[in-house]
N, C-alpha and C positions, 0 to 999 in steps of 0.2 A: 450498955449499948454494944458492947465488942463481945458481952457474951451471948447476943442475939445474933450476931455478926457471924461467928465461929459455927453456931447451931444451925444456922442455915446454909453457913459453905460446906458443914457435913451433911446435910439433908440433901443439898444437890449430888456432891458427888457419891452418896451411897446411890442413888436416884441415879444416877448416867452409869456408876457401874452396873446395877441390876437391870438397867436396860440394857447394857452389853452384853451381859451373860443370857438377858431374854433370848435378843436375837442371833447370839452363837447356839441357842440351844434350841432355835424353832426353824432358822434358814431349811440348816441340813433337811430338817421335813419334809420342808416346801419346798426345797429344790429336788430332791426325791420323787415326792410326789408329781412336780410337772413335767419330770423326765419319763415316770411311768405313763403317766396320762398322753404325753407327745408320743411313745412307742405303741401305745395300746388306739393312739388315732392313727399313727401311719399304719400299720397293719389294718387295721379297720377298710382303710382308705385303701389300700390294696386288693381286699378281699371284695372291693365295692367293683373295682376299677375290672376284674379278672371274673369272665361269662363264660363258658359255651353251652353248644346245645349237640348233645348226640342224634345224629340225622339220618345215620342210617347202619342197620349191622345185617350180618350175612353168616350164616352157618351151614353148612351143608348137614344133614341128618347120617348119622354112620360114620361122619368126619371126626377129624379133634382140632377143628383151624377154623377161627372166627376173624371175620374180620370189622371194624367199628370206623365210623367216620363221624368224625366231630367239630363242629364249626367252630372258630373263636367268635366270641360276640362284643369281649369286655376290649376296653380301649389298651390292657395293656398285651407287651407283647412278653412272651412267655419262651424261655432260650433250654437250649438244650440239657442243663445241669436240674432246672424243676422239672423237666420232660421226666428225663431219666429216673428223677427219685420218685417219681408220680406211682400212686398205690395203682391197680386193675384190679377186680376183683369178678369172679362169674360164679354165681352162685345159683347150682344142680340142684335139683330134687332129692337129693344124697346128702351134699356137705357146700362149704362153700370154698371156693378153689380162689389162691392167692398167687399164683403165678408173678415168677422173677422177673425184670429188666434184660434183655438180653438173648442168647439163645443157647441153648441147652437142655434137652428132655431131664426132666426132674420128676418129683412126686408131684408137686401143682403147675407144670409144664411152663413155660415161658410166653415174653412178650417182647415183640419191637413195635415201633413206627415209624411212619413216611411224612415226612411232611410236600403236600400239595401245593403245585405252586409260588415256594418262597425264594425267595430270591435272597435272603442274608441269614438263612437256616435259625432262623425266628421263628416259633407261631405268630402271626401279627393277625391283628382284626382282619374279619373276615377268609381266613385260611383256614382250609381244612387239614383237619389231622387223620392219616389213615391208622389207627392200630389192628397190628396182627396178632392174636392170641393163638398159642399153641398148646393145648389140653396136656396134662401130665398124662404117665404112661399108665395103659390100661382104660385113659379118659376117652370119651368119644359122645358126642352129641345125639338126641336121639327126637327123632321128630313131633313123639307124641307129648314132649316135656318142653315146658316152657323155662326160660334161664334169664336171670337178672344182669346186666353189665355193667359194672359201678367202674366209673373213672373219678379219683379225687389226685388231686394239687398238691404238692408239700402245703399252699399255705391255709388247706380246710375248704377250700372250694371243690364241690363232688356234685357228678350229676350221675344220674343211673337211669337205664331204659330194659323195658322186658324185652325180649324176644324169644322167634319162636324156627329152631332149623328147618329146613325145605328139604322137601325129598328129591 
């Protein structure tokens, strides 16, 4: 009898340590895994949250100065540090031009903007954004060409509209 005793108090406790060691060795996964899963929904949920719509651009033909307006549509509001790092892109009949943050004639010339209307230098719904683009040196628009205007977001939200300079 006490050696049936013994053989099952060693069956439980080999049984509760290999269950310790289970879950010291599956947690870290699973807590892993929900942490990735939680960051890969916030961002998601950002990228849901952050719209607009380019509404209207302006170039003059013979110029090298575009200028873009852009509505915000998404609920969130968008501050001057994702502004700043935000791609521009104009892509010529030639090449496609990448124009810097800032002001400066360069090889792919530069870019600012204004924000319209805000009152705590947010983009917030419903505000529009003016950007100015300023063609690198030697660039110049030309009426008979048509040019793409891609605005993208550090966080992958990009919208792009053709147009076409006026003479």
């Amino acid at each position: 009898m006490s050696a049936d005793t013994f053989v099952s108090a060693l069956f439980i406790i080999t049984a509760v340590v290999a269950a310790g060691i289970l879950i010291n060795a599956v947690y870290p996964i699973v807590w892993t895994s929900a942490s990735t899963f939680s960051s890969s929904a916030h961002d998601t949920d950002t990228r849901m949250r952050t719209d607009f719509k380019i509404v209207n651009t302006y170039a003059k033909a013979s110029g090298n100065n575009a200028q873009i307006f852009i509505k915000n549509l998404g609920s969130t509001s968008i501050g001057p540090a994702e502004l700043q790092t935000a791609d521009v892109y104009i892509v010529t009949p030639a090449k496609l031009v990448n124009p810097s943050y800032g002001t400066g004639i360069g090889p792919d010339g530069y870019w600012t903007y204004t924000l319209k209307n805000s009152a705590n230098n947010l983009w917030d719904n419903g505000e529009t954004l003016e950007i100015d683009v300023s063609m690198g040196t030697g660039e110049s628009f030309t009426a008979a060409d048509t040019y793409t205007f891609q605005f993208v977001l550090p966080n992958g939200v990009q919208r792009s509209a053709d147009f076409t300079p006026s003479t």
